[in-house]
Every structure is written in structure tokens, then in C-alpha cells.
N, CA, C and O atoms as a printed pandas DataFrame, in Angstrom:
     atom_number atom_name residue_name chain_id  residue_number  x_coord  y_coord  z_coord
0              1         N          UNK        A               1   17.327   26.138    8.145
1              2        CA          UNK        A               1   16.208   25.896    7.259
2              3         C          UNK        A               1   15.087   25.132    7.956
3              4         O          UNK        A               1   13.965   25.182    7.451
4              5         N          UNK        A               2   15.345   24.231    9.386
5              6        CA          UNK        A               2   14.368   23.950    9.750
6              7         C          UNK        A               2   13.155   24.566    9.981
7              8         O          UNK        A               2   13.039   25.448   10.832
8              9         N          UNK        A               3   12.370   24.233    9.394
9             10        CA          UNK        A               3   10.294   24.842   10.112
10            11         C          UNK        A               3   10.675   26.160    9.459
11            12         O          UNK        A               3   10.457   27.217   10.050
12            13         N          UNK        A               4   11.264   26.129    8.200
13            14        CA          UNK        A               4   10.566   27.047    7.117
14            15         C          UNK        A               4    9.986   27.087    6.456
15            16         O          UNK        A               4    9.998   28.144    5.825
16            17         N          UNK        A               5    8.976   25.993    6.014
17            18        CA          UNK        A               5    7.843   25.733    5.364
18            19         C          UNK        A               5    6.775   25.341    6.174
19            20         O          UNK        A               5    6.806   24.307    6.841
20            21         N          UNK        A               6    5.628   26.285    6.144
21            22        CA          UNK        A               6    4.602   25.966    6.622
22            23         C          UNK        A               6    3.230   25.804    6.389
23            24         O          UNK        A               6    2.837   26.939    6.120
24            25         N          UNK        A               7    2.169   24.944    6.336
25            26        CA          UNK        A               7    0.986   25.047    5.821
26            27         C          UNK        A               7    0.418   26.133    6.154
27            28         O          UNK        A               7    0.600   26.888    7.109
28            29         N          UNK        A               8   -0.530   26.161    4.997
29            30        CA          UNK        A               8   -1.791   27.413    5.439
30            31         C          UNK        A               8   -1.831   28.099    6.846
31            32         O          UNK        A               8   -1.488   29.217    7.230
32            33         N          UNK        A               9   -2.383   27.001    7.477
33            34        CA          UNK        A               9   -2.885   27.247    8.603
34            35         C          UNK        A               9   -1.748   28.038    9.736
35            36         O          UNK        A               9   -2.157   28.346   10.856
36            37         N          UNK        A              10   -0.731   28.239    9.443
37            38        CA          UNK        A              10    0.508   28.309   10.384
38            39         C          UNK        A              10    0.355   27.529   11.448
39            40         O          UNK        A              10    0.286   28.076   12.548
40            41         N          UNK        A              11    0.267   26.022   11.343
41            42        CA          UNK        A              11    0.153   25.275   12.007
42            43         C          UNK        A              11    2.071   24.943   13.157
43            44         O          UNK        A              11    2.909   24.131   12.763
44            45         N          UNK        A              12    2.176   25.434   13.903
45            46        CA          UNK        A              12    3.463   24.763   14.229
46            47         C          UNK        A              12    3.609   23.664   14.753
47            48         O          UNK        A              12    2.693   22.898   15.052
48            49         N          UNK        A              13    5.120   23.429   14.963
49            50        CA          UNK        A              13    5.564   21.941   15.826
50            51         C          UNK        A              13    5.172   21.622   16.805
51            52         O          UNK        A              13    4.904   20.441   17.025
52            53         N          UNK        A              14    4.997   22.696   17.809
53            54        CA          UNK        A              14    4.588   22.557   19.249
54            55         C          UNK        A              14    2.873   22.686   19.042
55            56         O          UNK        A              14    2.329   22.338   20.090
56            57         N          UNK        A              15    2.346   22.898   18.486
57            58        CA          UNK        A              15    1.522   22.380   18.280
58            59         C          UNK        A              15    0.431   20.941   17.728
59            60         O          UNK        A              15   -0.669   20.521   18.089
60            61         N          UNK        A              16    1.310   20.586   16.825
61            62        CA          UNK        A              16    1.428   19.210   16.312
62            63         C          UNK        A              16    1.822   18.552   17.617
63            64         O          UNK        A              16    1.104   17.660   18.069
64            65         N          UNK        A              17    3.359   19.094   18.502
65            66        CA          UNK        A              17    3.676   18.136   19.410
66            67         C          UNK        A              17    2.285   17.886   20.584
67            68         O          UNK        A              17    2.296   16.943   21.375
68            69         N          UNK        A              18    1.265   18.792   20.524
69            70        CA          UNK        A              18    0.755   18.575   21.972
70            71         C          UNK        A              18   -0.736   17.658   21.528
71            72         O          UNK        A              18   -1.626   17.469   22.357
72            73         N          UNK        A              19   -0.805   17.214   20.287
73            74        CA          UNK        A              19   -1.594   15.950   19.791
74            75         C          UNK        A              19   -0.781   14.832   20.415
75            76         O          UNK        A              19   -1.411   14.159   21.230
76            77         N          UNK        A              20    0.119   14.589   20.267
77            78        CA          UNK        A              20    0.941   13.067   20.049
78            79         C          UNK        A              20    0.727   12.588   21.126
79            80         O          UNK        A              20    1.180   13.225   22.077
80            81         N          UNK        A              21    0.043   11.426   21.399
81            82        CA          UNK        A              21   -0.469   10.632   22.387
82            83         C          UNK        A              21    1.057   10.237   23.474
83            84         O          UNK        A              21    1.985    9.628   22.942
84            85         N          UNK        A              22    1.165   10.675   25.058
85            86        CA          UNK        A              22    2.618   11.058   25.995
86            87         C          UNK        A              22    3.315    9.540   25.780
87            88         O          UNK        A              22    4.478    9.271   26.084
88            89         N          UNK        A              23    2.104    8.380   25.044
89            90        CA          UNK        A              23    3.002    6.946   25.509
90            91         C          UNK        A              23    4.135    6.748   23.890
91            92         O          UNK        A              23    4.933    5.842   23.651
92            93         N          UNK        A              24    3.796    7.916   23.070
93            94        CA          UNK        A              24    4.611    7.183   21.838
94            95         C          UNK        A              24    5.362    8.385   21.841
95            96         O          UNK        A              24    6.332    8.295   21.088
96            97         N          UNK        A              25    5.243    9.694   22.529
97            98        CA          UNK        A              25    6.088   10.774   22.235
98            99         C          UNK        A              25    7.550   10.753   21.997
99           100         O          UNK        A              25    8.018   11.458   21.103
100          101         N          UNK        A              26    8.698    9.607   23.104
101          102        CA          UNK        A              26    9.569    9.688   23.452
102          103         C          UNK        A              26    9.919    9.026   21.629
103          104         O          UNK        A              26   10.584    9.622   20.782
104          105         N          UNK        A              27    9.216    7.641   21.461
105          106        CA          UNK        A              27    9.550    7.769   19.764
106          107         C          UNK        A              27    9.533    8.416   18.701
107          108         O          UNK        A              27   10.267    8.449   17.713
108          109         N          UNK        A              28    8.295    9.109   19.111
109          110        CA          UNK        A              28    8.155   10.493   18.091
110          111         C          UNK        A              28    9.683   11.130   17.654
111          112         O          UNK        A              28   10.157   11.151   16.518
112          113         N          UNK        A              29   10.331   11.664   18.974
113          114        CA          UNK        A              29   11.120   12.248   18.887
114          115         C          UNK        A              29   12.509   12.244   18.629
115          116         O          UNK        A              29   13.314   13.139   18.372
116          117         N          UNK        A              30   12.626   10.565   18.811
117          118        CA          UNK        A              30   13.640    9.399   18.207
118          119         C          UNK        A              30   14.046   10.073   16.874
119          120         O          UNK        A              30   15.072   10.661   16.531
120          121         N          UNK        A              31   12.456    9.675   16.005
121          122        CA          UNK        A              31   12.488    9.767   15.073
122          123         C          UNK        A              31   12.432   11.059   14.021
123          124         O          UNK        A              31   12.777   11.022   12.840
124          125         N          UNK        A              32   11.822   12.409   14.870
125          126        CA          UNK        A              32   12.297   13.923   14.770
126          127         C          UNK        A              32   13.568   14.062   13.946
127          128         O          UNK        A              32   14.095   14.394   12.884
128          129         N          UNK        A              33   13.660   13.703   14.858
129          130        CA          UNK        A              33   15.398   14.168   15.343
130          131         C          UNK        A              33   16.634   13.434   14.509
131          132         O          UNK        A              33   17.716   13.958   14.241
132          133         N          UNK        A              34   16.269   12.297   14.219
133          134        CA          UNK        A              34   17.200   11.504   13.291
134          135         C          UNK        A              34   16.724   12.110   12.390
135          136         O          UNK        A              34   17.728   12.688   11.973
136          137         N          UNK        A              35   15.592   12.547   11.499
137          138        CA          UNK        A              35   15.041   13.006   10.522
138          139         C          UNK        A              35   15.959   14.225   10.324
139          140         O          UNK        A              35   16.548   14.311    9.247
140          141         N          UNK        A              36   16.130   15.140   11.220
141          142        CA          UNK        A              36   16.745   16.814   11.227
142          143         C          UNK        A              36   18.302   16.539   11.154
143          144         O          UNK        A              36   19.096   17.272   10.564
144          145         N          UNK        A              37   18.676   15.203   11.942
145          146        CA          UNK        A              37   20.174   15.258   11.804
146          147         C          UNK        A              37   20.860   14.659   10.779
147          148         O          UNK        A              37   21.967   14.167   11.001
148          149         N          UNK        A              38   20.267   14.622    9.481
149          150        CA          UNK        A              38   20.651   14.714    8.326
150          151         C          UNK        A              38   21.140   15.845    7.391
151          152         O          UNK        A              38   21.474   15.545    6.245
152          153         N          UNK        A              39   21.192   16.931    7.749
153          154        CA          UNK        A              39   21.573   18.264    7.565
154          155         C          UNK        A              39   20.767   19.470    7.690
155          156         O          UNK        A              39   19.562   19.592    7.910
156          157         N          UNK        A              40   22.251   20.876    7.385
157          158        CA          UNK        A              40   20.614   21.581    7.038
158          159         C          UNK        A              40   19.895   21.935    5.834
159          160         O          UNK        A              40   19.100   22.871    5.754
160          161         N          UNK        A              41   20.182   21.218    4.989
161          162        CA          UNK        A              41   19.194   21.359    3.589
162          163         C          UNK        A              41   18.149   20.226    3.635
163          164         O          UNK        A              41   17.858   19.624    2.601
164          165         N          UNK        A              42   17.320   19.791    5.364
165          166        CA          UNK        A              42   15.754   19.253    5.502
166          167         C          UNK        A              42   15.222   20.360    5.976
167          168         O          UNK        A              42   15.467   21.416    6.559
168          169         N          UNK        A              43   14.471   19.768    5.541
169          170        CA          UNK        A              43   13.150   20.761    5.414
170          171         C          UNK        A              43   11.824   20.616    6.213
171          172         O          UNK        A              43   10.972   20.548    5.327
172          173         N          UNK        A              44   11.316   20.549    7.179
173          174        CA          UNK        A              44   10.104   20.381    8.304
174          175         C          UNK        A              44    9.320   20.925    7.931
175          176         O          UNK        A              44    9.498   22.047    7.456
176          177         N          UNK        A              45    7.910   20.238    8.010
177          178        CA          UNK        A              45    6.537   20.921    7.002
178          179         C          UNK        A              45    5.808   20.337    8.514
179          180         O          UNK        A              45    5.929   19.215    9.007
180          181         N          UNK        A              46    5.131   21.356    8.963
181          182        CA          UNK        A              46    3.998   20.655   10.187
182          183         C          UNK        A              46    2.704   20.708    9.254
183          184         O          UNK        A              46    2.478   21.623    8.462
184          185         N          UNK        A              47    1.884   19.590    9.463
185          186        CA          UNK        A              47    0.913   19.638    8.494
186          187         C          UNK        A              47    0.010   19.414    9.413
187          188         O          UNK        A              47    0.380   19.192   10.565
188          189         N          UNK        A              48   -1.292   19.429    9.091
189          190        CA          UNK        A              48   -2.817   19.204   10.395
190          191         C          UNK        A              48   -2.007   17.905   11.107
191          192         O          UNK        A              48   -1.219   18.079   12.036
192          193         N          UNK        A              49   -2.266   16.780   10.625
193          194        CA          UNK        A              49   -2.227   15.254   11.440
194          195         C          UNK        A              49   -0.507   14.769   10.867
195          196         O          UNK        A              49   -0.265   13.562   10.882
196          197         N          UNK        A              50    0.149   15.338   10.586
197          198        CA          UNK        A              50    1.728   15.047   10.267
198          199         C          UNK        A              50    2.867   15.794   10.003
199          200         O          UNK        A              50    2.880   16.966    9.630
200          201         N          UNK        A              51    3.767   15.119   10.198
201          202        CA          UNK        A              51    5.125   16.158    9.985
202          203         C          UNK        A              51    5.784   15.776    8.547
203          204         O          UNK        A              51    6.571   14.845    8.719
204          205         N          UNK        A              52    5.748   16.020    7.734
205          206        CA          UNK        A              52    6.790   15.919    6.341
206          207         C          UNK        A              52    8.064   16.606    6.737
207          208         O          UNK        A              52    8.297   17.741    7.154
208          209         N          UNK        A              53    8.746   15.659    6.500
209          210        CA          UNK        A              53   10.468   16.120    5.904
210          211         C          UNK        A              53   10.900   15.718    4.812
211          212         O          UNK        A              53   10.638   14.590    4.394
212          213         N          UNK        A              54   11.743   16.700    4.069
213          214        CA          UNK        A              54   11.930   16.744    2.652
214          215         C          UNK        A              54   13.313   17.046    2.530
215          216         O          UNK        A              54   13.938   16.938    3.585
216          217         N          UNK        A              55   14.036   17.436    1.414
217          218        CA          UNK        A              55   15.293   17.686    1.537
218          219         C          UNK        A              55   15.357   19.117    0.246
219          220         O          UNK        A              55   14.974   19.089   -0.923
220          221         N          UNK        A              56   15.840   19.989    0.845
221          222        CA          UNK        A              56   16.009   21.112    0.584
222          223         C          UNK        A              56   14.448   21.761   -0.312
223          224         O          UNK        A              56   13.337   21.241   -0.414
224          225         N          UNK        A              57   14.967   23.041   -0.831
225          226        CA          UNK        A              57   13.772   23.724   -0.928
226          227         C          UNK        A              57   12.792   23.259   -2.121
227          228         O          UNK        A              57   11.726   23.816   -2.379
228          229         N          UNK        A              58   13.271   22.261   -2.738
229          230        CA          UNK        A              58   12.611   21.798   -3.892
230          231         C          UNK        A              58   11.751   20.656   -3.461
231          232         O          UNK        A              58   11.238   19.856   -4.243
232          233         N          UNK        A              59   11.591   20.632   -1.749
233          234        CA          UNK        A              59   11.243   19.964   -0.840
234          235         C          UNK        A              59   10.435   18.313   -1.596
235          236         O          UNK        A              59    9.283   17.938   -1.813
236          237         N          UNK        A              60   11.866   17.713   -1.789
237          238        CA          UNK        A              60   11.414   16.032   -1.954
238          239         C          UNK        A              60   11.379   15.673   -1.018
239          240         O          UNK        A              60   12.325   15.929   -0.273
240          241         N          UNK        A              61   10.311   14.910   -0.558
241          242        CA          UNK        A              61   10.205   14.171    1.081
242          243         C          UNK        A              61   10.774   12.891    0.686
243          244         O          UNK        A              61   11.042   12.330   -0.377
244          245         N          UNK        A              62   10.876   12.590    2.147
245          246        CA          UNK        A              62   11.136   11.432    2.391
246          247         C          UNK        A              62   10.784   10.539    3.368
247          248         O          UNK        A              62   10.585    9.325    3.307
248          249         N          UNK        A              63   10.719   11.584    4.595
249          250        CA          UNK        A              63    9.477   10.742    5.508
250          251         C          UNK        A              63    8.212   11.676    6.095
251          252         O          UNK        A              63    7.971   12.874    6.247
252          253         N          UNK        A              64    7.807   10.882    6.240
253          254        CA          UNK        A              64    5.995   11.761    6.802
254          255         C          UNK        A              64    5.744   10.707    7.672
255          256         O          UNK        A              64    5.632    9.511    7.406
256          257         N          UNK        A              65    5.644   11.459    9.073
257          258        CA          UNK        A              65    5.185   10.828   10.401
258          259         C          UNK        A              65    3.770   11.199   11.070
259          260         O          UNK        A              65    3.517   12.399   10.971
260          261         N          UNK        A              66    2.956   10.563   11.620
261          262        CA          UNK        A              66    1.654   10.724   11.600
262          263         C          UNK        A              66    1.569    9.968   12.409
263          264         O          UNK        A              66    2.006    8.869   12.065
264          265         N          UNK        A              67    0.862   10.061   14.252
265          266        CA          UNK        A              67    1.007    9.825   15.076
266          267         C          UNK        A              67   -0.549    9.013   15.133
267          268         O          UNK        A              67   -1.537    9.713   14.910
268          269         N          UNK        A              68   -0.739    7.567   15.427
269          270        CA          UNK        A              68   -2.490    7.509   16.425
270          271         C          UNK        A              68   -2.384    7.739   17.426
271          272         O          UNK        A              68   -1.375    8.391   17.695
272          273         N          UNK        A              69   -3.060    7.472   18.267
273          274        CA          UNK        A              69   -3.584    6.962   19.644
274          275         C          UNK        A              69   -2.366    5.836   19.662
275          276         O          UNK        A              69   -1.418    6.603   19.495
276          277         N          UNK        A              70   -1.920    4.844   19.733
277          278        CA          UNK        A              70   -1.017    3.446   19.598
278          279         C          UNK        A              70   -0.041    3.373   18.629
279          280         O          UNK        A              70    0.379    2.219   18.555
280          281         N          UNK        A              71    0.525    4.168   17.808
281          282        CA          UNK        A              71    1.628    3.711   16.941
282          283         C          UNK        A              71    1.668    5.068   16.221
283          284         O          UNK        A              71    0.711    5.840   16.168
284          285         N          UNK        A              72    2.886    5.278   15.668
285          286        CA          UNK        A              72    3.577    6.072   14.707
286          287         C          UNK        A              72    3.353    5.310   13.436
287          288         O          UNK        A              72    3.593    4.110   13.305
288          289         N          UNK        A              73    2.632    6.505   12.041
289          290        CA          UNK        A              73    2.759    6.097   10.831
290          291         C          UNK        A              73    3.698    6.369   10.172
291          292         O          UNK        A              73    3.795    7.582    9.988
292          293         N          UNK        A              74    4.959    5.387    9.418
293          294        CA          UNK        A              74    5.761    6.464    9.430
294          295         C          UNK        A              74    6.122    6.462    7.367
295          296         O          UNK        A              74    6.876    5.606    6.906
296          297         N          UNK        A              75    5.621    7.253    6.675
297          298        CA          UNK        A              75    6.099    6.588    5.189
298          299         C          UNK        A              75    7.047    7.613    5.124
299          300         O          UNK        A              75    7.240    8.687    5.693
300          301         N          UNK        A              76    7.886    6.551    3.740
301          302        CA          UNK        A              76    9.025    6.738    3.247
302          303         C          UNK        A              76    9.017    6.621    2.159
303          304         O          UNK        A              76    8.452    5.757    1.489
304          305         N          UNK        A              77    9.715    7.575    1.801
305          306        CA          UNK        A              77    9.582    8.055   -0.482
306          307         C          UNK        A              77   11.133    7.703   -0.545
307          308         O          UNK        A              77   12.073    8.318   -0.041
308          309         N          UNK        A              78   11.134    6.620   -1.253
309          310        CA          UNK        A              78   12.970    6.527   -1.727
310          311         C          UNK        A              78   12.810    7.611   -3.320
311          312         O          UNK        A              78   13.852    8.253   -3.446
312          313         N          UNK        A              79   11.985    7.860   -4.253
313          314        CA          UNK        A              79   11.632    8.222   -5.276
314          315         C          UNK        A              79   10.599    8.411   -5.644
315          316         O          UNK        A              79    9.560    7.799   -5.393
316          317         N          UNK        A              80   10.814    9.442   -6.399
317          318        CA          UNK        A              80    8.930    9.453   -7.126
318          319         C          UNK        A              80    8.515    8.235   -8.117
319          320         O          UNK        A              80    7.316    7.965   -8.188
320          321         N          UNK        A              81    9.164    7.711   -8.655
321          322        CA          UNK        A              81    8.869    6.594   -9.577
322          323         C          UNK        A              81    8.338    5.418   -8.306
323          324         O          UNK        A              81    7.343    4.787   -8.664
324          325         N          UNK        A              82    8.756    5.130   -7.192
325          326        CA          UNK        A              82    8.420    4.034   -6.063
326          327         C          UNK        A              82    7.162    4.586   -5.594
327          328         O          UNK        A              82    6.995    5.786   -5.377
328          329         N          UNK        A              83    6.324    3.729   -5.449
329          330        CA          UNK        A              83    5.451    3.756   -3.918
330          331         C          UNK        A              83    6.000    4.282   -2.622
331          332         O          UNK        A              83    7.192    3.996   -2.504
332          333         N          UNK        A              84    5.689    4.710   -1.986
333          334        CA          UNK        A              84    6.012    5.152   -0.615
334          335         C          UNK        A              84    6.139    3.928    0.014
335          336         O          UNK        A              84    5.440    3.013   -0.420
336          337         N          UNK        A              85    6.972    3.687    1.058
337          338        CA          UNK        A              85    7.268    2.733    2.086
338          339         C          UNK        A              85    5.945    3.047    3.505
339          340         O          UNK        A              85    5.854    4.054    4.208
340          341         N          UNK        A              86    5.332    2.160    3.528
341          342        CA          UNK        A              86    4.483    2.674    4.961
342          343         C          UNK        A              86    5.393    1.189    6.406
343          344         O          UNK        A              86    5.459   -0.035    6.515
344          345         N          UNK        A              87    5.847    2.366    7.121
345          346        CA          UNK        A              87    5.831    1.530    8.518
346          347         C          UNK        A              87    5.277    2.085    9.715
347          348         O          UNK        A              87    5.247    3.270   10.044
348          349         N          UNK        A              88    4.679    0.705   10.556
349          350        CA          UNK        A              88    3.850    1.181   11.294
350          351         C          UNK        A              88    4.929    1.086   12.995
351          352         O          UNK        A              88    5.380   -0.051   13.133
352          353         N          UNK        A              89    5.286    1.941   14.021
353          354        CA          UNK        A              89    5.917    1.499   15.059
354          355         C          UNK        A              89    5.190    2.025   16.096
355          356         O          UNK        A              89    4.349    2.898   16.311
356          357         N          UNK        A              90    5.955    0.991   16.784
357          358        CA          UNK        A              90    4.841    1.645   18.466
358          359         C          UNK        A              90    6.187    1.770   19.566
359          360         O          UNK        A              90    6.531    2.649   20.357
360          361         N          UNK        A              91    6.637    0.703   19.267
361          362        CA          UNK        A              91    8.108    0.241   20.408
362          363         C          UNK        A              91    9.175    0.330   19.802
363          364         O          UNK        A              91    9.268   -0.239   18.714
364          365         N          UNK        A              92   10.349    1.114   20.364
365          366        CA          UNK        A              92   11.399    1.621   19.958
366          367         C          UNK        A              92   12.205    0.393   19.313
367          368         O          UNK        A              92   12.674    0.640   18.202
368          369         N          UNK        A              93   12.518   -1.299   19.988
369          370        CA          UNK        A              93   13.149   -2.159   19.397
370          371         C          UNK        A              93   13.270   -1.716   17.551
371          372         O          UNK        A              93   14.338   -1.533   16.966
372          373         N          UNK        A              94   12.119   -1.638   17.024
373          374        CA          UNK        A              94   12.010   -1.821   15.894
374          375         C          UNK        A              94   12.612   -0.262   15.223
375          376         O          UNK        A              94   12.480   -0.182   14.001
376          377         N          UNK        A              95   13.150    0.762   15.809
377          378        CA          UNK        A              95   13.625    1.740   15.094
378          379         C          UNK        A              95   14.598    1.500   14.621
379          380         O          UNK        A              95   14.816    2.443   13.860
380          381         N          UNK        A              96   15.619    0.612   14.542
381          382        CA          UNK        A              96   16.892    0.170   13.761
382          383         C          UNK        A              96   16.441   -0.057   12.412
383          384         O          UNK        A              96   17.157    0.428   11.536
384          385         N          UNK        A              97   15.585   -0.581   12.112
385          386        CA          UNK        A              97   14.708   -1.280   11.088
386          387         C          UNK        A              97   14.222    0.012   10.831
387          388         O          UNK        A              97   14.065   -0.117    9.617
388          389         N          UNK        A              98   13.893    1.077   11.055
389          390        CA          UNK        A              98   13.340    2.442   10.693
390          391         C          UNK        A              98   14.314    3.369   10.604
391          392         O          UNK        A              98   14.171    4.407    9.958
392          393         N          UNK        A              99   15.027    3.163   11.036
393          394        CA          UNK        A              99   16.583    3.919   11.343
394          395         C          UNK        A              99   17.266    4.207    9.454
395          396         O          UNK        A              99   17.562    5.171    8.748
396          397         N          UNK        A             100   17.236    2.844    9.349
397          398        CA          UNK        A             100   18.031    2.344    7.786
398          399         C          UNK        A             100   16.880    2.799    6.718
399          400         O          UNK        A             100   17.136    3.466    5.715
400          401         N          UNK        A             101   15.588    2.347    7.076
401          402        CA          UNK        A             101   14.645    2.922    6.085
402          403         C          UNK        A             101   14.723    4.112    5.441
403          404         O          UNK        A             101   14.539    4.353    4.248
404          405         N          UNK        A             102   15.050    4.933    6.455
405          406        CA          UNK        A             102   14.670    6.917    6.669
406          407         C          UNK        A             102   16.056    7.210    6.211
407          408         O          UNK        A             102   16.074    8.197    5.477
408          409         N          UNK        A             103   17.004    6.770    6.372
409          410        CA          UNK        A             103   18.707    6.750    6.162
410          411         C          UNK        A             103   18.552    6.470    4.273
411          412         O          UNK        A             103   19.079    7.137    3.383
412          413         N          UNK        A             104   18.009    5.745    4.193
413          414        CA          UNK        A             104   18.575    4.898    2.624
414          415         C          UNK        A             104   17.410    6.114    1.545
415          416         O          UNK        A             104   17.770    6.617    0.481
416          417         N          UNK        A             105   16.112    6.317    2.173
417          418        CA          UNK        A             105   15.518    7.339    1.722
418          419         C          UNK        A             105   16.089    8.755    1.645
419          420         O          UNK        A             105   16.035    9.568    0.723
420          421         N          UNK        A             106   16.565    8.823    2.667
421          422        CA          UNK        A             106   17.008   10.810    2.668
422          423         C          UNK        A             106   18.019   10.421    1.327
423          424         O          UNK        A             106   17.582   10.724    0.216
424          425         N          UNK        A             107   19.487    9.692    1.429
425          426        CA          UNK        A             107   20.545    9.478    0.205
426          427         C          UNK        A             107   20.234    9.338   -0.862
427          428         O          UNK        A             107   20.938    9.765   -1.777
428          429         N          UNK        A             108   18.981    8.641   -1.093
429          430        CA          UNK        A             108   18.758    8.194   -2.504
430          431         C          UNK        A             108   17.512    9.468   -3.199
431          432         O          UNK        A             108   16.766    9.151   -4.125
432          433         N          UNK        A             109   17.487   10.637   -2.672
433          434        CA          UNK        A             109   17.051   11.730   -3.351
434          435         C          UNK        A             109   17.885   12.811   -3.461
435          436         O          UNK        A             109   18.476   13.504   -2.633
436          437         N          UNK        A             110   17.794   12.811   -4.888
437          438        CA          UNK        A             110   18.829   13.792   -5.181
438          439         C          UNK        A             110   18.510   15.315   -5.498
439          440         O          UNK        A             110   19.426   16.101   -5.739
């Protein structure tokens, strides 16, 4: 089911990937990838300036990553009733702390 939803534009991944500034990529992909290895009912949306992942086809997100120049944006939907979680990372130390965020979000949508 991965990168079966796609915007308008048929925007793909490798395309999105060749924006992402080479000094935050290796996190980028940290965080990809923990995103996808939650099963296969996520769902990858490449969007102009971000990646949404959602969980299955009724596609509830849960995180949306959005790269600057200096840091990864990274929000997190535990629910539609919550605000989105916004974290901002640049340096991998702090993905443990993003790790549990993106973890406690994917479980708690049902």
C-alpha cells in the first residue's frame, strides 16, 4: 500500500526526496522509515513541500514531515478532536523523543 495515494500533481517520493536539504536527509529518512515500519495498512501521500502518512485507506494521518533548509517539521495527529503535535528536529539525539511521539500517534488511531 505504500505511495498509493497521490496528489494531483503526481508528485513522487524521489522527487520530494531531491528538495531535502543533503545535511538533514540522513534524518529525513530515520524518520521515513520508522513511519513505513508500522505496517502495511500506512499510507504515503507525497505532497508539494511534505510527506503525510496516514493509516490505511480511510487515510487518518498521523505524521506530516516537511523539510527547511535547517530542520525537519515534523506534526503529529494523535486524533481529530487534538491539535496536531508540531516538532521541530535538526539532530538525530532528539529522535527518541520523536520516536515515541510518531509511535503513540500511529496506536492511538483507530
Amino acid at each position: 500500500m505504500h505511495g498509493m495515494i497521490h496528489s494531483r500533481n503526481k508528485r513522487t517520493y524521489e522527487d520530494f526526496k531531491n528538495q531535502i536539504p543533503r545535511e538533514i536527509k540522513p534524518l529525513f529518512f530515520q524518520i521515513r522509515e520508522l513511519c513505513l515500519s508500522f505496517g502495511e495498512n500506512v499510507v504515503e501521500d507525497e505532497r508539494m513541500h511534505r510527506i503525510v502518512f496516514g493509516k490505511s485507506m480511510n487515510f487518518r494521518w498521523f505524521a506530516d514531515l516537511e523539510s527547511t533548509s535547517e530542520e525537519i517539521i515534523v506534526k503529529i495527529q494523535k486524533n481529530r478532536k487534538e491539535f496536531p503535535i508540531t516538532f521541530k528536529i535538526q539532530k538525530e539525539e532528539k529522535f527518541e523523543d520523536l520516536k515515541n511521539l510518531i509511535n503513540e500517534a500511529f496506536t492511538s488511531i483507530h
